[in-house]
C-alpha positions as CSV (number, residue, x, y, z in Angstrom):
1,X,-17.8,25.7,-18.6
2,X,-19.6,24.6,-15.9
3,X,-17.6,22.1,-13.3
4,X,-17.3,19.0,-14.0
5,X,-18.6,16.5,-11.3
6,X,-19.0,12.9,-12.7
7,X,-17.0,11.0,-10.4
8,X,-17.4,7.6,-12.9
9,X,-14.2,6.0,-13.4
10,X,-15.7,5.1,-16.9
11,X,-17.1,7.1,-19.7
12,X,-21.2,7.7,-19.8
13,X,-23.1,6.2,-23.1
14,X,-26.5,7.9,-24.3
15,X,-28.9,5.1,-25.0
16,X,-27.8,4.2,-28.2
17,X,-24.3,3.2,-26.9
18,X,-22.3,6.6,-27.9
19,X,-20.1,8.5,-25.3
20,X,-21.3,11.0,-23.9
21,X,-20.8,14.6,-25.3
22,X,-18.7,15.4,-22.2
23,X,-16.7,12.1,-22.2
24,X,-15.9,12.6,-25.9
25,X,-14.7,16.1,-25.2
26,X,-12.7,14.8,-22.0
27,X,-10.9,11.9,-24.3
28,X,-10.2,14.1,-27.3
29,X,-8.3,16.4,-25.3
30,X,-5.8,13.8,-23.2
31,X,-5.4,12.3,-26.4
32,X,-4.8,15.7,-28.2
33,X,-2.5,16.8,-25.4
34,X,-0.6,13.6,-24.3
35,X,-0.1,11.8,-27.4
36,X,-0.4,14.6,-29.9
37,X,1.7,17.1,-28.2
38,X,-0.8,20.1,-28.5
39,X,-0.5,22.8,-26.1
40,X,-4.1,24.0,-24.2
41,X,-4.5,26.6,-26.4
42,X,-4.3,24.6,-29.5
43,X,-6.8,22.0,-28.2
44,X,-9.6,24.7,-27.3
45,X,-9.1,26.1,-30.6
46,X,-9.9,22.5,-32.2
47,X,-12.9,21.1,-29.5
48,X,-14.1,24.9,-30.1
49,X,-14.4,25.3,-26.3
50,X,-12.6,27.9,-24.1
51,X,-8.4,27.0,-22.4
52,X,-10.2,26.7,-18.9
53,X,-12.4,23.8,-20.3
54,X,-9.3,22.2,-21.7
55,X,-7.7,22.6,-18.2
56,X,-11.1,20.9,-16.4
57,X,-10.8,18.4,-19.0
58,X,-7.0,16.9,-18.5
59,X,-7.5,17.6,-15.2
60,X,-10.7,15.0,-15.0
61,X,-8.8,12.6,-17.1
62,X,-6.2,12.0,-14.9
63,X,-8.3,12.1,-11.9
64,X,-11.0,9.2,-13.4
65,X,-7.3,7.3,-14.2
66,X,-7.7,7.7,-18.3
67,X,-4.3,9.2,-18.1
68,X,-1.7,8.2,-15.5
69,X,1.7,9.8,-15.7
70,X,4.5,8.0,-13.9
71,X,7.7,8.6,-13.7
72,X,10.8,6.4,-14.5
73,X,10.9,4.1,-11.2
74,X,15.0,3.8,-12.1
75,X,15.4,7.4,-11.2
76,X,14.3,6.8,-7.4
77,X,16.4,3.2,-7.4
78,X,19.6,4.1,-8.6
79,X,20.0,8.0,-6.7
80,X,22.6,8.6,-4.1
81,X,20.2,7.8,-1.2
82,X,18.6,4.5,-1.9
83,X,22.5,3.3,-2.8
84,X,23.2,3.9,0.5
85,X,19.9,2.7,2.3
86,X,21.0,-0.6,0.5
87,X,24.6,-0.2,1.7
88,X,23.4,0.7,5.3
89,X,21.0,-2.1,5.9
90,X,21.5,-4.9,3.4
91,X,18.6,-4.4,1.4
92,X,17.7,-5.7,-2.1
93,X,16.4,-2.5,-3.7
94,X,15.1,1.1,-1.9
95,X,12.8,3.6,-3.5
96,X,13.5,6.8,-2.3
97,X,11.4,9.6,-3.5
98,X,12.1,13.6,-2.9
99,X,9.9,14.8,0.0
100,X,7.8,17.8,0.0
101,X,9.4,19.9,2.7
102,X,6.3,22.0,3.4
103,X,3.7,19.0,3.6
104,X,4.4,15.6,4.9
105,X,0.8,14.1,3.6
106,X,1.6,14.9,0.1
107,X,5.1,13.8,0.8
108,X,3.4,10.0,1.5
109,X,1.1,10.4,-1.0
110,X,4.4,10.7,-3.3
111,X,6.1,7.5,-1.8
112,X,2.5,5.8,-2.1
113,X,2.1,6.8,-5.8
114,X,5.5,5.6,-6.7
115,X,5.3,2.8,-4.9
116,X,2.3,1.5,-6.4
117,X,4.0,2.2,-10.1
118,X,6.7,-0.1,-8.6
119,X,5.2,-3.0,-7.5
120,X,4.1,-4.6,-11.1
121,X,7.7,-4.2,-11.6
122,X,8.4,-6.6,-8.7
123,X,5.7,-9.2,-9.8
124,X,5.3,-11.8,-12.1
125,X,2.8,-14.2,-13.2
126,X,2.3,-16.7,-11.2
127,X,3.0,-14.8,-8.0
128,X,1.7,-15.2,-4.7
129,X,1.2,-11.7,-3.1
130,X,0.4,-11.2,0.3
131,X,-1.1,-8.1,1.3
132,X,-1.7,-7.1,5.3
133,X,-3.8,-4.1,6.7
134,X,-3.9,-0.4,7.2
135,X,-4.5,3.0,6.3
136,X,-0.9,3.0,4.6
137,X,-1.7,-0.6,2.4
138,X,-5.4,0.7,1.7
139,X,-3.9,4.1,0.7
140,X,-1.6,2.5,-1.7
141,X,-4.2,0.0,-2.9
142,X,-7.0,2.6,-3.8
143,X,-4.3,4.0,-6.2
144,X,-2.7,1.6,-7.4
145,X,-2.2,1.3,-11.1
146,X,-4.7,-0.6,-13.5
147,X,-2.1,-3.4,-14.8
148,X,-4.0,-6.9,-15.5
149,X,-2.0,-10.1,-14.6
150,X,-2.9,-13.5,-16.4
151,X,-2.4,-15.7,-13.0
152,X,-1.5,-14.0,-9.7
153,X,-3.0,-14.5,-6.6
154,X,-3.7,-11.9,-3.9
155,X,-3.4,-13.3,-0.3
156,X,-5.2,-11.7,2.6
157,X,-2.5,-11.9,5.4
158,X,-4.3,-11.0,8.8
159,X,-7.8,-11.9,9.5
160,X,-10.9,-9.4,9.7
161,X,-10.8,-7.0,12.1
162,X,-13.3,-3.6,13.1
163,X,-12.3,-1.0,11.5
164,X,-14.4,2.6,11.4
165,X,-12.4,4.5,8.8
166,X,-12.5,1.1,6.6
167,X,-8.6,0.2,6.1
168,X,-10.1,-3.5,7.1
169,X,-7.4,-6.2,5.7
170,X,-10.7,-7.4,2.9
171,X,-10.7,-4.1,1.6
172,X,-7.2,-3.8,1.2
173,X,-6.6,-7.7,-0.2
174,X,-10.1,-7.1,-2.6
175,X,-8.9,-3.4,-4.0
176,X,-6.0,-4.4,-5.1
177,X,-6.7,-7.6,-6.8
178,X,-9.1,-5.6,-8.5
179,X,-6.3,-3.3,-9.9
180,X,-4.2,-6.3,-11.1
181,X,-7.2,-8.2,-12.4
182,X,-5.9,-11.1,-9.6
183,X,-7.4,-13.7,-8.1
184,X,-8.4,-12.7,-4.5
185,X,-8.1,-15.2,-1.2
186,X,-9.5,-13.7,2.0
187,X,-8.9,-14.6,4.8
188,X,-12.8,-15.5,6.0
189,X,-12.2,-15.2,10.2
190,X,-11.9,-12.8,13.0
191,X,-8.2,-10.8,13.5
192,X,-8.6,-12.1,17.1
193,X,-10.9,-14.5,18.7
194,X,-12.3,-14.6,22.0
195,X,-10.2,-18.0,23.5
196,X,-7.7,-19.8,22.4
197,X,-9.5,-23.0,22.1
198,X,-12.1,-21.3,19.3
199,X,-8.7,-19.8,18.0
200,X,-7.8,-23.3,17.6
201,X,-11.2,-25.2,15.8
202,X,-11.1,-22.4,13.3
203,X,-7.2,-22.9,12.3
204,X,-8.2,-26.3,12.0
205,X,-11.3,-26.2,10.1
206,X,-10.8,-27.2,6.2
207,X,-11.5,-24.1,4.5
208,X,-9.2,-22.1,6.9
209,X,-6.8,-24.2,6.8
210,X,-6.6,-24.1,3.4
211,X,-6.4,-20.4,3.2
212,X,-3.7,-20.4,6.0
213,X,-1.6,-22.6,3.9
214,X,-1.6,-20.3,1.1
215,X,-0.9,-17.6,3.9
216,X,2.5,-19.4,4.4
217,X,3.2,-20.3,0.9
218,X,3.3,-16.3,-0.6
219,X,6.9,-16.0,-1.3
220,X,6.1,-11.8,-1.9
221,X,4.6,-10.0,0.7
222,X,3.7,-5.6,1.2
223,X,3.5,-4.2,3.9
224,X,3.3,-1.5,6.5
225,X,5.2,-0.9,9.9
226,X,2.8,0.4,12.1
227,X,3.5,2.3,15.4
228,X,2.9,1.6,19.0
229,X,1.3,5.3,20.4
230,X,-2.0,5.4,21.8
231,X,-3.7,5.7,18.1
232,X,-1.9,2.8,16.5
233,X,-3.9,0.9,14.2
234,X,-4.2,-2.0,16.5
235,X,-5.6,0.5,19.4
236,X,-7.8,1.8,17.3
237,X,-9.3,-1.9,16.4
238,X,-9.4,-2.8,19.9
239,X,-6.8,-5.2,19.4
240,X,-5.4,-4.4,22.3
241,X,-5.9,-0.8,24.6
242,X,-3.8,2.1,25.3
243,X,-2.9,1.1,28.5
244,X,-1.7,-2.3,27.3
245,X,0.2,-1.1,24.4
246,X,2.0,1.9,27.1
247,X,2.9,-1.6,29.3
248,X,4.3,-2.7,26.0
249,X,6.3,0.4,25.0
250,X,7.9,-0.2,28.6
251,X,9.2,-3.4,26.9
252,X,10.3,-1.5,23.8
253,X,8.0,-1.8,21.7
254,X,8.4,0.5,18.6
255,X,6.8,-1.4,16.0
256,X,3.8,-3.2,14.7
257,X,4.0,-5.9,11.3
258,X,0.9,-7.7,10.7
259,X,-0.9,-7.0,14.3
260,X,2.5,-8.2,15.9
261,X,4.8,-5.9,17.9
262,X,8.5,-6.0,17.8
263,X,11.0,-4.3,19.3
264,X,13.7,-1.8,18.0
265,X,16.2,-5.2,17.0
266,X,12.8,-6.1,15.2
267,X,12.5,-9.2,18.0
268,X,8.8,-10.1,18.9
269,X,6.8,-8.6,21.8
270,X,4.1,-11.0,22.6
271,X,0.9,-9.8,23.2
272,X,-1.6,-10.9,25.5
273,X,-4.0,-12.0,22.7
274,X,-0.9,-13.8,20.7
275,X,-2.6,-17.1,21.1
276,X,-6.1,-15.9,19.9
277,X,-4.5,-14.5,16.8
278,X,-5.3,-15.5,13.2
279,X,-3.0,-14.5,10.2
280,X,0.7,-14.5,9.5
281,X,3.4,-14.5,11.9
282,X,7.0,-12.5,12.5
283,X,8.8,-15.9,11.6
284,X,6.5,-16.3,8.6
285,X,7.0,-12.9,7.4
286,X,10.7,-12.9,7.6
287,X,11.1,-16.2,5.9
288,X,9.0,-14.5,3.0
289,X,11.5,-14.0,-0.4
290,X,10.2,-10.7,-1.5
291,X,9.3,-8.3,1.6
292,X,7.7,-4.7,0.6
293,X,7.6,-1.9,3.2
294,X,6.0,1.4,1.7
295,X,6.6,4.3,5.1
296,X,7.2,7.5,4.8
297,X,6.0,9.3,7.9
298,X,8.1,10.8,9.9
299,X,6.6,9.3,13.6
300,X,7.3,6.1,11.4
301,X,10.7,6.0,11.4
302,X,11.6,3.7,14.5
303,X,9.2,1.2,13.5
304,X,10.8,1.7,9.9
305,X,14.0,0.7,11.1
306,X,12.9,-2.1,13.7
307,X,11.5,-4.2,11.0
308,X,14.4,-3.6,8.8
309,X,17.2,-4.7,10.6
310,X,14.7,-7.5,12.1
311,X,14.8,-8.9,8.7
312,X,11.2,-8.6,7.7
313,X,12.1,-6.3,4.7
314,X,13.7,-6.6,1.6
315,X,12.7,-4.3,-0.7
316,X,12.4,-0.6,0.6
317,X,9.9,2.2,-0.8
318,X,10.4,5.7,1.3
319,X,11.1,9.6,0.8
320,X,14.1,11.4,1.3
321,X,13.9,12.9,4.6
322,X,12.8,9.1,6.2
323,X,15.9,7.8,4.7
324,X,18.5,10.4,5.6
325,X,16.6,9.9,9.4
326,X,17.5,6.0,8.5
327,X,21.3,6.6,7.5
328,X,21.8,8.8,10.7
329,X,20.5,5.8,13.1
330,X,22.5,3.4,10.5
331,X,24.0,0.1,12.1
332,X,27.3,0.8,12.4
């Protein structure tokens, strides 16, 4: 069988509304081999087709999402680790997933995946989610689960910023709003504006305004910690340079929440552009009810632990290695 290389998320019709030949094929074997039980050899036997077309088959089901296998989320909630993240640092609930010792990118793609499995878990209709920036939240976003809401609202936290490799805090609000079949609200100005006095007549126009109070009225809220080296996010964006943010590691900066730095208590480190800002503050994201922090990565950790014992995170969705890091620098 030749390879298969529709990357539709959706089957193909022929002109009088049918599937496709191949999308039939590709449907009759997940269904065959996930609800039936067949093995692969069984199922070429009944499409007729060879075992290695079977295997393209499952194998393109799952990647255009007809098929989605998850795991249990209460086996990563209730193991020896996450019991003692909670102990450690006064968290609601941690998701601690085993790492892949040879690769740490599949590793995050692990925590991501899991993650994003355990978020409709920690929603409700009716919610107001609030959803900031990054490679890490667009990461998350793009595979997110499809699981339709009846009425929740996804909140764009920051405002727009550059962005080359496209994490832009839009994308990230507008993706996954699409997965939960939610309402969207971005956030329809600049990350950072060029004075403080056009910072100011934009906060206070209407329509801003509005969005702004929605901004502050999210009660749930996911996140990423970002770090402070020279190819943090917020360098990267221009939001401030590299030899800004080394003046601001001098100060201890560790950590990044929302374009905002903090230190390794989790206490704000102004900025120089703090003024010409638009989107939610520290104070604003500590006061939120349900705080989500998906990290994993291992030059993550300090900024990891800076925003959890600064109070900005509630719930707690890592791997294994980044939490035993976390229980060695425990608060004692």
């Amino acid at each position: 069988m030749s390879p298969i290389s529709d990357s539709s998320a959706k089957p193909g019709n022929d002109p009088s509304g049918r599937l496709s030949r191949q999308d039939d094929a590709i449907i009759e074997a997940a269904w065959c081999y996930y609800h039936e039980g067949l093995n692969q050899s069984e199922i070429a036997k009944k499409l007729d087709v060879s075992r290695a077309s079977v295997v393209n088959y499952l194998a393109e089901s799952r990647r255009r999402q007809y098929v989605r296998v998850t795991l249990d989320s209460d086996l990563f909630l209730r193991n020896q680790l996450a019991e003692d993240l909670i102990a450690a640092y006064g968290l609601e609930e941690a998701l601690v997933i085993p790492a892949d010792d040879s690769d740490e990118t599949r590793s995050v793609e692990r925590v991501l995946r899991a993650a994003s499995d355990w978020l409709p878990q920690l929603l409700s209709n009716g919610d107001l989610l609030g959803v900031a920036w990054g490679e890490t939240i667009y990461r998350f976003a793009e595979i997110a689960p499809k699981h339709p809401f009846d009425d929740l609202m996804i909140i764009q936290l920051v405002g727009s910023g550059p962005s080359a490799r496209g994490f832009t805090a839009e994308n990230c609000s507008s993706m996954l709003a699409e997965r939960f079949s939610a309402q969207c609200v971005n956030l329809h100005v600049p990350l950072c504006l060029s004075n403080a006095e056009l910072c100011e007549a934009l906060i206070n126009e209407p329509v801003i305004s509005e969005q702004l109070d929605l901004v502050r009225a999210c009660d749930k809220v996911i996140f990423a910690a970002g770090t402070c080296f020279d190819d943090s996010h917020i360098v990267r964006t221009g939001l401030i340079n590299k030899k800004e943010m080394a003046s601001y590691r001098k100060k201890g900066a560790v950590g990044v929440i929302c374009g905002r730095l903090i230190d390794s208590d989790g206490q704000p480190i102004p900025i120089s552009v703090e003024d010409r800002m638009i989107g939610v503050s520290l104070d604003e994201m500590r006061a939120k009810q349900t705080k989500i922090l998906v990290s994993a990565e291992a030059g993550r950790v300090d900024a990891a632990r800076a925003a959890i014992v600064g109070g900005y995170v509630s719930h707690f969705a890592t791997s294994s290695d980044t939490a035993r890091r976390l229980l060695e620098s425990a608060p004692k």
